[in-house]
DRENBASE-566088 format. One record per residue (C-alpha): residue number from 1; residue in one letter; chain; y, z negated, x negated. Coordinates in steps of 0.02 Angstrom, whole numbers, always signed. Last residue first. Layout:
N
    n  res  chain   north      up    east
  NUM    a      A       Y       Z       X
...
END
This chain:
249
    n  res  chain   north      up    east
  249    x      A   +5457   -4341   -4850
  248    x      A   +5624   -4346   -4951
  247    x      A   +5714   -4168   -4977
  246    x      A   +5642   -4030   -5092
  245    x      A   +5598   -3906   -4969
  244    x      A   +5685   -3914   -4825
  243    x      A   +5838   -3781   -4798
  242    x      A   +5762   -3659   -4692
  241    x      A   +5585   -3689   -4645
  240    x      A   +5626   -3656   -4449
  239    x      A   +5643   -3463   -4505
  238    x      A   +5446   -3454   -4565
  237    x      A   +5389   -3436   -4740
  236    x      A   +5283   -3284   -4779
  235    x      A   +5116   -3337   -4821
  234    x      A   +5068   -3483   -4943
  233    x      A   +4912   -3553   -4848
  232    x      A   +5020   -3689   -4782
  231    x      A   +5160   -3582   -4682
  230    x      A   +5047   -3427   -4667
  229    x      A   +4923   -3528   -4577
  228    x      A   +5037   -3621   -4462
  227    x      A   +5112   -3462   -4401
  226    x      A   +4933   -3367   -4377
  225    x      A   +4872   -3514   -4277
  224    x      A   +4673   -3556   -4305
  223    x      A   +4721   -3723   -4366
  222    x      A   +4849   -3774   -4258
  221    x      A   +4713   -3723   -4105
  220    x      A   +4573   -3802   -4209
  219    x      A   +4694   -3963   -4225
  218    x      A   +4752   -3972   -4035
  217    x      A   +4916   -3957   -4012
  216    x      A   +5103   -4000   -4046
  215    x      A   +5243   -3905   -4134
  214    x      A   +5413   -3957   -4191
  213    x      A   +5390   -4140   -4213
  212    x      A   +5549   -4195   -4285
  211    x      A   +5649   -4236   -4450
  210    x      A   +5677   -4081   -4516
  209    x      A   +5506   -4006   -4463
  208    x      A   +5342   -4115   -4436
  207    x      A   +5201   -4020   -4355
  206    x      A   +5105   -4113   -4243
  205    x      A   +4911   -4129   -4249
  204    x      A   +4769   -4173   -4128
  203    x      A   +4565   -4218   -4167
  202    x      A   +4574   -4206   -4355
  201    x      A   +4447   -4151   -4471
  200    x      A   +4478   -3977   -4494
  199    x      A   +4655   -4009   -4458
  198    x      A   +4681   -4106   -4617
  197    x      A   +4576   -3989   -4746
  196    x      A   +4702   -3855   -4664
  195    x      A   +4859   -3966   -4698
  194    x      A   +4831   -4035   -4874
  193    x      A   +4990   -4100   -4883
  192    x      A   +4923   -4229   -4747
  191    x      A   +5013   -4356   -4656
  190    x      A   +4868   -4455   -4568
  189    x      A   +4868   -4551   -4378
  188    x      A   +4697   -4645   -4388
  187    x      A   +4618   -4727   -4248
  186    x      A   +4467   -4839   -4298
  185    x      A   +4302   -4847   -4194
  184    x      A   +4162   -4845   -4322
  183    x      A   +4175   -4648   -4294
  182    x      A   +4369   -4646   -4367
  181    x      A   +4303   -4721   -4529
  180    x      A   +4165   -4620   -4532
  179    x      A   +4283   -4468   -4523
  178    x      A   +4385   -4551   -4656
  177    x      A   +4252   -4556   -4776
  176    x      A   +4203   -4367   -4756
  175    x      A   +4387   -4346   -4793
  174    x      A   +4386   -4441   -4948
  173    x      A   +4233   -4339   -4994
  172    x      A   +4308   -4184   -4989
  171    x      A   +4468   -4252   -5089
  170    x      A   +4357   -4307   -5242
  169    x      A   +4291   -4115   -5224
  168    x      A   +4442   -4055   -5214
  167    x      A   +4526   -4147   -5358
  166    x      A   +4655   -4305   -5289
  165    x      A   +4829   -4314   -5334
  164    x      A   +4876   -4335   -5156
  163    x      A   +4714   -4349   -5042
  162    x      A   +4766   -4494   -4968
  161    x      A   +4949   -4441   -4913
  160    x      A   +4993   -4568   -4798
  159    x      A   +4867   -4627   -4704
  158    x      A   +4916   -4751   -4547
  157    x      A   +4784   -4838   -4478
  156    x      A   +4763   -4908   -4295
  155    x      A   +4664   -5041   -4208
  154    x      A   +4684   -5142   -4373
  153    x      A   +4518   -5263   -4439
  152    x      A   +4631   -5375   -4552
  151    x      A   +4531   -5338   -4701
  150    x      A   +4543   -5136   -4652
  149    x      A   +4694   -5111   -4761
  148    x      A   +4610   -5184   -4914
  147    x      A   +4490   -5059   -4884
  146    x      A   +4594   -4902   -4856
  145    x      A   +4679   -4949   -5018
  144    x      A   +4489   -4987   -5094
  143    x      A   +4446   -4786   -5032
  142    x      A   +4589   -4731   -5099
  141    x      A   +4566   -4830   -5288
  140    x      A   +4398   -4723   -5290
  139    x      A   +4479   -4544   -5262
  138    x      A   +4580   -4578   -5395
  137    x      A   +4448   -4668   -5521
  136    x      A   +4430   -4844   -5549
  135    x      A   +4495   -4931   -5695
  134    x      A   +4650   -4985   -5611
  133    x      A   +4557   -5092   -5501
  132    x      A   +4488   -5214   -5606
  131    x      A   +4298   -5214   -5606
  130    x      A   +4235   -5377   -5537
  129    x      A   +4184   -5289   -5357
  128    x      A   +4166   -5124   -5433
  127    x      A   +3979   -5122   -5381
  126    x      A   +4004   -5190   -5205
  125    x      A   +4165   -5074   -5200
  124    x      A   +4037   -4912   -5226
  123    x      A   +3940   -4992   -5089
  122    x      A   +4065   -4962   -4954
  121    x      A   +4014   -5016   -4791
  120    x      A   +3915   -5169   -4860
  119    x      A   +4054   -5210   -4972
  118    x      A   +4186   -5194   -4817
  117    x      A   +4068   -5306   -4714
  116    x      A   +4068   -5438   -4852
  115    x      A   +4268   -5452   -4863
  114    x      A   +4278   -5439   -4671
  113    x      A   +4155   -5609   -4682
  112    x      A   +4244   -5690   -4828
  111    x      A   +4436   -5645   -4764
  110    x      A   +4378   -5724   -4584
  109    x      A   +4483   -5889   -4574
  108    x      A   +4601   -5822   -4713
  107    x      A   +4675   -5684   -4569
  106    x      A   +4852   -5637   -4633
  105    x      A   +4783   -5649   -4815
  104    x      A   +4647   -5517   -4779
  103    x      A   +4709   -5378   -4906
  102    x      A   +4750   -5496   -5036
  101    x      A   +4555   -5548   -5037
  100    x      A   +4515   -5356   -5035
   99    x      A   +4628   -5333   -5190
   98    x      A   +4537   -5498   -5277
   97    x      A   +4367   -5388   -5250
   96    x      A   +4411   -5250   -5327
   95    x      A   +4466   -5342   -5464
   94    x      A   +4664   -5376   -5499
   93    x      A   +4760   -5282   -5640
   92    x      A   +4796   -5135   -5533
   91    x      A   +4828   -5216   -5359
   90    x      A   +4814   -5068   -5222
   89    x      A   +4927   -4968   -5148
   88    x      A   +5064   -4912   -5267
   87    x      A   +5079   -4752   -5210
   86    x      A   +5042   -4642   -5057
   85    x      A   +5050   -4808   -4932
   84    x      A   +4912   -4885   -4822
   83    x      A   +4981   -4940   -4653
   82    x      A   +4880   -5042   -4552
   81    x      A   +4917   -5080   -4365
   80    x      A   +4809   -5208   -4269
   79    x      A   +4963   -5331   -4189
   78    x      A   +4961   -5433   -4350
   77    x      A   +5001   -5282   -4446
   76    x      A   +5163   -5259   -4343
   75    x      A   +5207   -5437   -4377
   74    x      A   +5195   -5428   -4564
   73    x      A   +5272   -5264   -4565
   72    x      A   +5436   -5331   -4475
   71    x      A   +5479   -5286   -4312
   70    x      A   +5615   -5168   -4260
   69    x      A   +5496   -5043   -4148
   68    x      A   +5378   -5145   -4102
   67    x      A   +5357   -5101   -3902
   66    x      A   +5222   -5176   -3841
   65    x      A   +5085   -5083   -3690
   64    x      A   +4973   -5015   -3817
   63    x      A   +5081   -5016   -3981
   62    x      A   +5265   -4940   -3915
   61    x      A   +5376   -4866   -4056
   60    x      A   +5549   -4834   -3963
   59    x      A   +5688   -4723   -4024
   58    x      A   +5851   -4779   -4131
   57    x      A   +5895   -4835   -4303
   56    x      A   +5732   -4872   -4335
   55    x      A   +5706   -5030   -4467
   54    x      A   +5604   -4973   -4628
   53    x      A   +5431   -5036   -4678
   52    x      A   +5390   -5089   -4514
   51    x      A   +5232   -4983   -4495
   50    x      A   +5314   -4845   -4356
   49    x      A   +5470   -4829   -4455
   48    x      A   +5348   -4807   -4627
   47    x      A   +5264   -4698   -4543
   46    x      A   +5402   -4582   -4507
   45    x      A   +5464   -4594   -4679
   44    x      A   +5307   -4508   -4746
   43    x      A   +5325   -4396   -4628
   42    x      A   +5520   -4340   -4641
   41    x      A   +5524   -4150   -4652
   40    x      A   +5551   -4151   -4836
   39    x      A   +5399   -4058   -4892
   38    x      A   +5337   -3945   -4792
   37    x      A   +5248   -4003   -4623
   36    x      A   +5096   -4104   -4572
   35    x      A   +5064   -4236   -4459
   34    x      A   +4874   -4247   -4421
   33    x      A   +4801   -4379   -4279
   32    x      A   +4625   -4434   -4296
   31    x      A   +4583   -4510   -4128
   30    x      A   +4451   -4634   -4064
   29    x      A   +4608   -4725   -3953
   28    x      A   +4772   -4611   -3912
   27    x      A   +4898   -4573   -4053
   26    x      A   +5074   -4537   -3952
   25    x      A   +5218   -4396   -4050
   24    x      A   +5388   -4404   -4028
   23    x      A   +5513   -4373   -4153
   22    x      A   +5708   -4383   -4145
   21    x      A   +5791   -4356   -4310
   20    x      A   +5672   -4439   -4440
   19    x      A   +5788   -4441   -4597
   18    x      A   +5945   -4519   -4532
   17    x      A   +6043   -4574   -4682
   16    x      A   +6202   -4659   -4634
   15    x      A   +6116   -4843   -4635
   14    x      A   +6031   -4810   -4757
   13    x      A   +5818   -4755   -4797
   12    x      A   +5792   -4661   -4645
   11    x      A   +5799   -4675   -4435
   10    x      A   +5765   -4596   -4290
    9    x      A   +5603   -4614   -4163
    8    x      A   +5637   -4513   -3993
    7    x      A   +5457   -4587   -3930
    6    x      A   +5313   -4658   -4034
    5    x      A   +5169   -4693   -3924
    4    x      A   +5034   -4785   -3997
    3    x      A   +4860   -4828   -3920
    2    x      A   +4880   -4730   -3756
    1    x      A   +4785   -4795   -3615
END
């Protein structure tokens, strides 16, 4: 059974301002999903459609056999979907371990035990855990976003942009974190400006182009295609790049 299956999804930021134009894409259970594209093509605005954070304007978001498109965040994340934004993610002037707490307010009856099981999975939080958070380093605050994310044990996560800002090697790792993420059993469906380092590690990928999924496939095959490799490894630009840079993402 499919986990998520996003079909004909519109919607933007106003009423008049369709961003996402139509895109379809499904997640299906132990997957990591890529979206990539140039900058505005409408990912980051197609998760937040999916999480809740913005109200579709049209197009169905179904969650195993429920269709959420139109709920509230809140209610999406009690159904096992976490979304973890680019910015402003975690808590800066909280600990680590007062972020997790946030993190699992929807489930208080088991905030202690998730709380535990995240420190045990990620030792470097252990550590931090009376460190305020915006003393940790880039790569560092990512993994407690993910964390705080995880509190309510989600199906599904959505990754926007997690290597953003990040130094290669800081970004290496967050990958190799991911993938153990994924392995424990979590699906992850990822918008990545890193688009190679994203299909190395992800299972499927769609390519995001003014508003909808242009291209679909499996990541090696996106990977390995001469097209896709000259549009993110700073080739010649293709026609259906026309007019996008600059837009929202």
């Amino acid at each position: 059974m499919t986990l998520l299956n996003v079909t004909d999804l519109r919607g933007g930021y106003a009423a008049a301002d369709e961003i996402v134009k139509g895109a379809t894409l499904r997640v299906d259970p132990g997957e990591i999903v890529a979206l990539i594209g140039p900058n505005g093509a409408g990912k980051s605005t197609l998760l937040k459609l999916i999480a809740g954070l913005l109200r579709p304007r049209g197009g169905q978001v179904r969650l195993r056999d429920r269709d959420i498109a139109g709920l509230d965040a809140p209610a999406i994340s009690r159904l096992g979907l976490a979304f973890v934004p680019q910015e402003r993610n975690v808590f800066g002037a909280m600990t680590v371990g007062e972020n997790l707490e946030m993190g699992g307010y929807l489930d208080a009856a088991h905030l202690r035990q998730r709380r535990d099981e995240l420190f045990e999975r990620f030792p470097m939080l252990a550590e931090k855990r009376r460190a305020a958070a915006r003393t940790l380093s880039g790569g560092q605050r990512q993994i407690l976003a993910m964390a705080i994310a995880l509190m309510n044990a989600p199906g599904l996560l959505l990754l926007d942009e997690p290597t953003a800002g990040l130094s290669p090697r800081a970004a290496e790792d967050l990958f190799s974190t991911i993938v153990a993420l994924n392995r424990s059993g979590v699906a992850i469906l990822m918008v990545e400006q890193n688009a190679l380092e994203a299909l190395e590690v992800s299972t499927r990928a769609y390519v995001l182009v003014q508003g909808r999924a242009e291209r679909e496939g499996q990541a090696a095959e996106l990977a390995s295609d001469t097209t896709i490799r000259d549009l993110f490894l700073g080739g010649k630009a293709q026609p259906m790049l026309a007019g996008n840079a600059g837009g929202p993402s």
